[in-house]
HTML snippet that shows the backbone in 3Dmol.js (N, CA, C, O; Angstrom):
<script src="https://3Dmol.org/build/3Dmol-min.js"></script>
<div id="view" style="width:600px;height:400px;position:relative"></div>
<script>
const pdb = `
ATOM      1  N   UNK A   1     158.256  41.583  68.744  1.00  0.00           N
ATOM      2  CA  UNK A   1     158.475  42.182  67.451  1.00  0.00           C
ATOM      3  C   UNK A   1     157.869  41.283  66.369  1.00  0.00           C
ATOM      4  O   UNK A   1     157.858  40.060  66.230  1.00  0.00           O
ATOM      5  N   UNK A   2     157.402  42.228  65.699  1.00  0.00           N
ATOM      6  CA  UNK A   2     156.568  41.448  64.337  1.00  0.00           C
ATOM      7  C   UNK A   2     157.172  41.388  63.165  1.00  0.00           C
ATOM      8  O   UNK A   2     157.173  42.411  62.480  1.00  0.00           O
ATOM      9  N   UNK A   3     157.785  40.245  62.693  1.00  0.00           N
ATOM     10  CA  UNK A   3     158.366  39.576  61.566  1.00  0.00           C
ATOM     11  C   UNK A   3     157.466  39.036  60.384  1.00  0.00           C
ATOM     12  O   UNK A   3     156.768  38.052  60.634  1.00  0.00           O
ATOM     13  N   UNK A   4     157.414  39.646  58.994  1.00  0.00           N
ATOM     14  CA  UNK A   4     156.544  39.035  57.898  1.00  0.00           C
ATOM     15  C   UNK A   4     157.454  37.476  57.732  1.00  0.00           C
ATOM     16  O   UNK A   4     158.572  37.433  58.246  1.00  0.00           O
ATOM     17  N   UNK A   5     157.097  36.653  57.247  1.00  0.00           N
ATOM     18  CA  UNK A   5     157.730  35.698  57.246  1.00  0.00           C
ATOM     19  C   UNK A   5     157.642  35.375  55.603  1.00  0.00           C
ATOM     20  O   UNK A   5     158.618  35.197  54.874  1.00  0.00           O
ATOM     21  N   UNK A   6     155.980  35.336  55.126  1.00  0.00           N
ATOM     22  CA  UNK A   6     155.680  35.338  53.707  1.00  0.00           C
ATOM     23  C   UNK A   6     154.442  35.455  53.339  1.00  0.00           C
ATOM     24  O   UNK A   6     153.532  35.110  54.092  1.00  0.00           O
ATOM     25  N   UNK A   7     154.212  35.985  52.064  1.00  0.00           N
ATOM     26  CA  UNK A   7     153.090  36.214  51.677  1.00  0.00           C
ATOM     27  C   UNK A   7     152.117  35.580  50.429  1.00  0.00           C
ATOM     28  O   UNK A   7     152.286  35.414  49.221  1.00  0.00           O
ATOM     29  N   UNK A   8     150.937  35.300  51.444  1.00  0.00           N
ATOM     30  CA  UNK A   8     150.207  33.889  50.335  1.00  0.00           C
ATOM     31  C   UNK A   8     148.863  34.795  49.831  1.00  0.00           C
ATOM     32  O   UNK A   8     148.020  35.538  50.333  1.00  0.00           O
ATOM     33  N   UNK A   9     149.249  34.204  48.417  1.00  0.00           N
ATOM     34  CA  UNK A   9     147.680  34.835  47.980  1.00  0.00           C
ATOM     35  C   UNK A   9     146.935  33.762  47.102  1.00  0.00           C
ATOM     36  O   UNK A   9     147.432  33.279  46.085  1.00  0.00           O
ATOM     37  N   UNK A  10     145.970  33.509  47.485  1.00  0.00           N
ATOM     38  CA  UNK A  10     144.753  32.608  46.940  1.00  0.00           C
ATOM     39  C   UNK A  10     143.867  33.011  46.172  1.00  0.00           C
ATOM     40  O   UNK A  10     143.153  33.992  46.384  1.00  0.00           O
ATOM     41  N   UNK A  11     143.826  32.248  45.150  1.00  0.00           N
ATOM     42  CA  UNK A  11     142.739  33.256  44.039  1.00  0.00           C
ATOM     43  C   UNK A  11     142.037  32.079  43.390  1.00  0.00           C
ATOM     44  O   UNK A  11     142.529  30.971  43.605  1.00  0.00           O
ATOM     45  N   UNK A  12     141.263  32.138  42.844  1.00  0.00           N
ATOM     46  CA  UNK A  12     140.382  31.306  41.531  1.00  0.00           C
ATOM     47  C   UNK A  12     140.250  31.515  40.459  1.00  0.00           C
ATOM     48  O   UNK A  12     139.536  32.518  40.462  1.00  0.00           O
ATOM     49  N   UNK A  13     140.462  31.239  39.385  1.00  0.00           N
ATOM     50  CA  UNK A  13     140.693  31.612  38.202  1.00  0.00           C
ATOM     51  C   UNK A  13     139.854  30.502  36.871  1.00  0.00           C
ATOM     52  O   UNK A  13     140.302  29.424  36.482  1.00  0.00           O
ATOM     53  N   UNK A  14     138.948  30.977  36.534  1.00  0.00           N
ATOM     54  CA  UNK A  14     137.881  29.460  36.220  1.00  0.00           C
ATOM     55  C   UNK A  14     137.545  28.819  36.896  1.00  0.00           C
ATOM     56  O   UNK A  14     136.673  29.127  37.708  1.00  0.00           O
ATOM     57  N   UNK A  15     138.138  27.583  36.836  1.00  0.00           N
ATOM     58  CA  UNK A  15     138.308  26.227  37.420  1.00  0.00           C
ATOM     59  C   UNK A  15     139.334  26.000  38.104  1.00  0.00           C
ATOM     60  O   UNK A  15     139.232  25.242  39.069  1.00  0.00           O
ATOM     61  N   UNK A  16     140.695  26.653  37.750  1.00  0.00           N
ATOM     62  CA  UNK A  16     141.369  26.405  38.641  1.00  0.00           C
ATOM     63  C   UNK A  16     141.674  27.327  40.140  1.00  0.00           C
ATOM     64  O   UNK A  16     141.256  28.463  40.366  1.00  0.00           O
ATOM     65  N   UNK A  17     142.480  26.514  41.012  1.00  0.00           N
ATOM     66  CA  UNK A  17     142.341  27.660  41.962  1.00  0.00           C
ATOM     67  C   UNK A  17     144.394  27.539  42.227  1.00  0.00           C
ATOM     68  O   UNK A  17     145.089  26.523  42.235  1.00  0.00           O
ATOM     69  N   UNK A  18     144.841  29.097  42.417  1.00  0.00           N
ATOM     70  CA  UNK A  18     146.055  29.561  42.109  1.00  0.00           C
ATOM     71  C   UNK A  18     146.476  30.019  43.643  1.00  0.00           C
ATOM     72  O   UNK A  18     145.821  30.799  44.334  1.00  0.00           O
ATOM     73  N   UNK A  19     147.762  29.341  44.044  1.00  0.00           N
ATOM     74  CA  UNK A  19     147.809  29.699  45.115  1.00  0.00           C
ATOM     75  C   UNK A  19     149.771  30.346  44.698  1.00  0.00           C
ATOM     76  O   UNK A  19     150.636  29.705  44.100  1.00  0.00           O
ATOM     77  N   UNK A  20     149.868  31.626  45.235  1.00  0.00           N
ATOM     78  CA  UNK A  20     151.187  32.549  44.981  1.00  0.00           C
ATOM     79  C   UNK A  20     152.087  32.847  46.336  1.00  0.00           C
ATOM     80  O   UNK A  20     151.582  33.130  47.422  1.00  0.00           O
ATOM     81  N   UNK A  21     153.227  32.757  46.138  1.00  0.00           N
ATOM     82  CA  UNK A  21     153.635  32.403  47.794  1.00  0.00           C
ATOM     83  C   UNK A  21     154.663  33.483  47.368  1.00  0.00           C
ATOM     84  O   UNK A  21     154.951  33.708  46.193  1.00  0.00           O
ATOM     85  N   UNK A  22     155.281  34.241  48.621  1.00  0.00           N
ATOM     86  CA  UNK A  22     156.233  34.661  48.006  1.00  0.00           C
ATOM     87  C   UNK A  22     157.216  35.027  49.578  1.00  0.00           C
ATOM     88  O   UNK A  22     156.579  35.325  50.588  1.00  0.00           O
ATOM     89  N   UNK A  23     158.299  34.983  49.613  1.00  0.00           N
ATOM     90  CA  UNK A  23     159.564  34.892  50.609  1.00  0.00           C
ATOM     91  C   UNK A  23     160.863  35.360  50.537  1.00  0.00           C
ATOM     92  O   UNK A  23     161.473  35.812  49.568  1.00  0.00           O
ATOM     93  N   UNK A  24     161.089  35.254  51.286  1.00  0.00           N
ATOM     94  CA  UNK A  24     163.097  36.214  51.062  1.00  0.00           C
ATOM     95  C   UNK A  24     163.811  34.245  50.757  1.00  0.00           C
ATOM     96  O   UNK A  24     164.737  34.038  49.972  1.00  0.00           O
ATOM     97  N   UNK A  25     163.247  33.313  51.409  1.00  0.00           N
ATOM     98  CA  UNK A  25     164.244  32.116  51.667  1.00  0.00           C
ATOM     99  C   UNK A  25     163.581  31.715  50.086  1.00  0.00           C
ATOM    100  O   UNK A  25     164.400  30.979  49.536  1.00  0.00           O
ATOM    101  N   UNK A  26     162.809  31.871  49.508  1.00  0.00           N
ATOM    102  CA  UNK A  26     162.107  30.462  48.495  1.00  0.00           C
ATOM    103  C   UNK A  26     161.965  31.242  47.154  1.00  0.00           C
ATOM    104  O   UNK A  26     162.170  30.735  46.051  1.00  0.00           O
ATOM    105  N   UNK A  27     161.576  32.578  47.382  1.00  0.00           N
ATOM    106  CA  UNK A  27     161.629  33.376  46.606  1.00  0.00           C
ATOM    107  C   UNK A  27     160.122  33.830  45.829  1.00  0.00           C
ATOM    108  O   UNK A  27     159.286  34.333  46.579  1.00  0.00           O
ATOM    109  N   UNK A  28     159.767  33.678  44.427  1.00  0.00           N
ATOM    110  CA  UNK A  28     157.852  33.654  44.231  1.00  0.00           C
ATOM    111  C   UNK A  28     158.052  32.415  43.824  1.00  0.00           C
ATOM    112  O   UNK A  28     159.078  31.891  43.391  1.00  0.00           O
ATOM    113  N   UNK A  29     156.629  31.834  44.055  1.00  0.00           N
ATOM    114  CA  UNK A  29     156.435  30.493  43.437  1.00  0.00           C
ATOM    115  C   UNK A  29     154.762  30.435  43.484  1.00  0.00           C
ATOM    116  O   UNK A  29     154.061  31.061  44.278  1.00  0.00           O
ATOM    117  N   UNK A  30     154.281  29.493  42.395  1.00  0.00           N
ATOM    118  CA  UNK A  30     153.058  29.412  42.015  1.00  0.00           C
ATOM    119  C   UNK A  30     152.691  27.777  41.869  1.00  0.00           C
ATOM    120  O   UNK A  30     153.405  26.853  41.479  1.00  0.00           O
ATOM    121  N   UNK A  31     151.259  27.784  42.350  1.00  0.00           N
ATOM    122  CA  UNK A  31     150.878  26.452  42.233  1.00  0.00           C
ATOM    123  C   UNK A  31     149.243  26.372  41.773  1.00  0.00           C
ATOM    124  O   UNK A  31     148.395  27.094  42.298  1.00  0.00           O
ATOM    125  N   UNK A  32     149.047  25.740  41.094  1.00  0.00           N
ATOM    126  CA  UNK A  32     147.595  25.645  40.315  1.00  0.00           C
ATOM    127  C   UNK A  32     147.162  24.167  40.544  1.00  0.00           C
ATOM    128  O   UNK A  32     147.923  23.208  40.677  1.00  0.00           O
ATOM    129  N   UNK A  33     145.919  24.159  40.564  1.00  0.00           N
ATOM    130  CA  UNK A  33     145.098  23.021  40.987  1.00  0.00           C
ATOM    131  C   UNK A  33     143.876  23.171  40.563  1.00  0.00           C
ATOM    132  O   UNK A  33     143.565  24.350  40.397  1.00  0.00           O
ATOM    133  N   UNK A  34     142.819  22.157  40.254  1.00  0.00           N
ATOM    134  CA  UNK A  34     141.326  22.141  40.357  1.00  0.00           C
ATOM    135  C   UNK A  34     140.443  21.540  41.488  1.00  0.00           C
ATOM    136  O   UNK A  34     139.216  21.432  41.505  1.00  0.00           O
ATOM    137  N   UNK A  35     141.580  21.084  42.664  1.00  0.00           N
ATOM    138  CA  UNK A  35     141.177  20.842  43.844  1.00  0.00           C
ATOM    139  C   UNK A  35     141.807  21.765  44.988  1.00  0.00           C
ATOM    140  O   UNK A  35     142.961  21.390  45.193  1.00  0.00           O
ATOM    141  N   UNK A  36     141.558  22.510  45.553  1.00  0.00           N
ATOM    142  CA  UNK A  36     141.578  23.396  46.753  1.00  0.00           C
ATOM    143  C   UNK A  36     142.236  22.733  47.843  1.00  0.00           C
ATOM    144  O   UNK A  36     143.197  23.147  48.493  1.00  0.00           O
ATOM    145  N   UNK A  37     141.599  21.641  47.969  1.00  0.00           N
ATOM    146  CA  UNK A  37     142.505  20.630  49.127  1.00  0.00           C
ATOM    147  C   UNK A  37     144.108  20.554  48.495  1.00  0.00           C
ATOM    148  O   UNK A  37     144.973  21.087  49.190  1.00  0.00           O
ATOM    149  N   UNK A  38     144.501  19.959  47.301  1.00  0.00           N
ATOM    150  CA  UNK A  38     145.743  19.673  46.573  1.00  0.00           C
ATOM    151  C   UNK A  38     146.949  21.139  47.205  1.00  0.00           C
ATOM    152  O   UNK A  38     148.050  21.202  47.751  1.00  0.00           O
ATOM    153  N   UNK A  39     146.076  21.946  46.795  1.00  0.00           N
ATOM    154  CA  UNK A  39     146.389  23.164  46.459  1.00  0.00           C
ATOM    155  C   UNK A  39     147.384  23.880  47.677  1.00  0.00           C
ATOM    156  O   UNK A  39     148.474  24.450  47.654  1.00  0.00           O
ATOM    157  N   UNK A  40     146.198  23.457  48.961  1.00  0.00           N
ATOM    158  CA  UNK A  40     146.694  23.604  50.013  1.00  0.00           C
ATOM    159  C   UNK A  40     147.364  22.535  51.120  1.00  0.00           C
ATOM    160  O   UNK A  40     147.589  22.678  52.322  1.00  0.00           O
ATOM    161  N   UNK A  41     147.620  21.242  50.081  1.00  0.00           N
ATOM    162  CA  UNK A  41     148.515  20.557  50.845  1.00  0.00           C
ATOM    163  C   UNK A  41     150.034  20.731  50.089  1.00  0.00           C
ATOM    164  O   UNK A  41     151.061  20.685  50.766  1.00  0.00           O
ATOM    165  N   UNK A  42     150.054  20.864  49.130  1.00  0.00           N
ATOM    166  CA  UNK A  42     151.149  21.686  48.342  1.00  0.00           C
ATOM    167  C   UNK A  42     152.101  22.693  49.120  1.00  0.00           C
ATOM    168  O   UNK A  42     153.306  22.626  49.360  1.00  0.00           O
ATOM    169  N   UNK A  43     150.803  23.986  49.543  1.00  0.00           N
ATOM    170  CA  UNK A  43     151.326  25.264  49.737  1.00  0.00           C
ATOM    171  C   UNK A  43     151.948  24.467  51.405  1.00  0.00           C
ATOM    172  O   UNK A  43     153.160  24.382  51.600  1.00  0.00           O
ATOM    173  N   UNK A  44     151.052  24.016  52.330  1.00  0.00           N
ATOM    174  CA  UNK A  44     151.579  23.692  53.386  1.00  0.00           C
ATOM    175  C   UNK A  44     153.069  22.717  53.506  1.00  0.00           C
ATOM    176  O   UNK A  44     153.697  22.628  54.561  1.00  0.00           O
ATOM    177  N   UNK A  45     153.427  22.114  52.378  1.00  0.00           N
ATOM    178  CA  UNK A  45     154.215  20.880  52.270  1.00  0.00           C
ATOM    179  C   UNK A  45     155.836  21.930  52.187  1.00  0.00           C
ATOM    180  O   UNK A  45     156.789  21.926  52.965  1.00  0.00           O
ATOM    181  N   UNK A  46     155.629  22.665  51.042  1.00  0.00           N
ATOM    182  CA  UNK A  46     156.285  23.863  50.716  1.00  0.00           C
ATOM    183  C   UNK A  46     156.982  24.737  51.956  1.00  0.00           C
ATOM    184  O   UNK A  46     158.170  24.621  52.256  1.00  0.00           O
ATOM    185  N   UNK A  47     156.167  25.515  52.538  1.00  0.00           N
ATOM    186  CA  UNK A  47     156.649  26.090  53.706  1.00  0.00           C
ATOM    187  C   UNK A  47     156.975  25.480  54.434  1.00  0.00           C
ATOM    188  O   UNK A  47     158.073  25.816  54.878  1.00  0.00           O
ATOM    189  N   UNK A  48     156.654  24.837  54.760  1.00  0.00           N
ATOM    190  CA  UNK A  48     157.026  23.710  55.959  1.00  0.00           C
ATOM    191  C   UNK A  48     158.277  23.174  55.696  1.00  0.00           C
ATOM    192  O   UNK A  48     158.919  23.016  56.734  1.00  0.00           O
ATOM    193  N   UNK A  49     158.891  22.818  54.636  1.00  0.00           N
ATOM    194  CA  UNK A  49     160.303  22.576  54.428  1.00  0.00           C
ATOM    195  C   UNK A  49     161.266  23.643  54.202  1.00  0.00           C
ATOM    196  O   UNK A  49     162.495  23.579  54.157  1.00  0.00           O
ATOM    197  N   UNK A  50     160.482  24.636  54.068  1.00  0.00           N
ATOM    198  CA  UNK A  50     161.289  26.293  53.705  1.00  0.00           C
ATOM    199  C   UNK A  50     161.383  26.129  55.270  1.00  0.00           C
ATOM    200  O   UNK A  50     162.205  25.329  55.718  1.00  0.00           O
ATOM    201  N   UNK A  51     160.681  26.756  56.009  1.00  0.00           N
ATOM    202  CA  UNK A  51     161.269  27.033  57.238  1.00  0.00           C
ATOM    203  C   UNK A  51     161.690  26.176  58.393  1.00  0.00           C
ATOM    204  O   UNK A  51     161.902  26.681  59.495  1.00  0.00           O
ATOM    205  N   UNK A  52     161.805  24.996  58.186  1.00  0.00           N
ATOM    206  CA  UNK A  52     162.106  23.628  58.979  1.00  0.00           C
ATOM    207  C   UNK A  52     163.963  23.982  58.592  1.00  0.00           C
ATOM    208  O   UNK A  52     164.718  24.209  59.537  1.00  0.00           O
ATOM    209  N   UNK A  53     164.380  23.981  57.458  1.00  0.00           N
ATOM    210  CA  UNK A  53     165.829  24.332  56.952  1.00  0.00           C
ATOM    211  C   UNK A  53     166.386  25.278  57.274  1.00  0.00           C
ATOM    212  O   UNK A  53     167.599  25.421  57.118  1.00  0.00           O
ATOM    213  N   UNK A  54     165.091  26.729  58.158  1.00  0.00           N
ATOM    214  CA  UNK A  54     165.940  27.765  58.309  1.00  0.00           C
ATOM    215  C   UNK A  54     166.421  27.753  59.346  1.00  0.00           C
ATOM    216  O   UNK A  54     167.227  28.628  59.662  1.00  0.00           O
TER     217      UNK A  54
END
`;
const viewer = $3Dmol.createViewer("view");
viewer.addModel(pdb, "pdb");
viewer.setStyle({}, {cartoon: {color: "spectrum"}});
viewer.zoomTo();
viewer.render();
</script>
C-alpha cells in the first residue's frame, strides 16, 4: 500500500532558490537560499527529524 508521506516543491525565484515542504506531522514550511546545496541540506535535515520522531 502506497502512503504520501509529504510533498516537496522546488522552485527558483531570481536568485533565490525556494524549497516548500508540506506534511500532516510538520505541517507547510518554507526555506529560501541562494545556494541549492544549503537548500537541500536544510530540506533533508528537516525530514529526517520529522520522521525519525514518528
Amino acid at each position: 500500500m502506497e502512503e504520501i508521506l509529504c510533498n516537496v516543491e522546488l522552485v527558483k525565484e531570481n536568485n533565490d532558490f525556494v524549497a516548500k515542504i508540506q506534511s500532516d506531522l510538520g505541517g507547510v514550511r518554507e526555506y529560501r537560499s541562494t545556494q541549492f546545496e544549503e537548500i537541500l541540506e536544510q530540506l533533508m535535515q528537516d525530514l529526517q527529524e520529522e520522521f525519525e520522531s514518528f
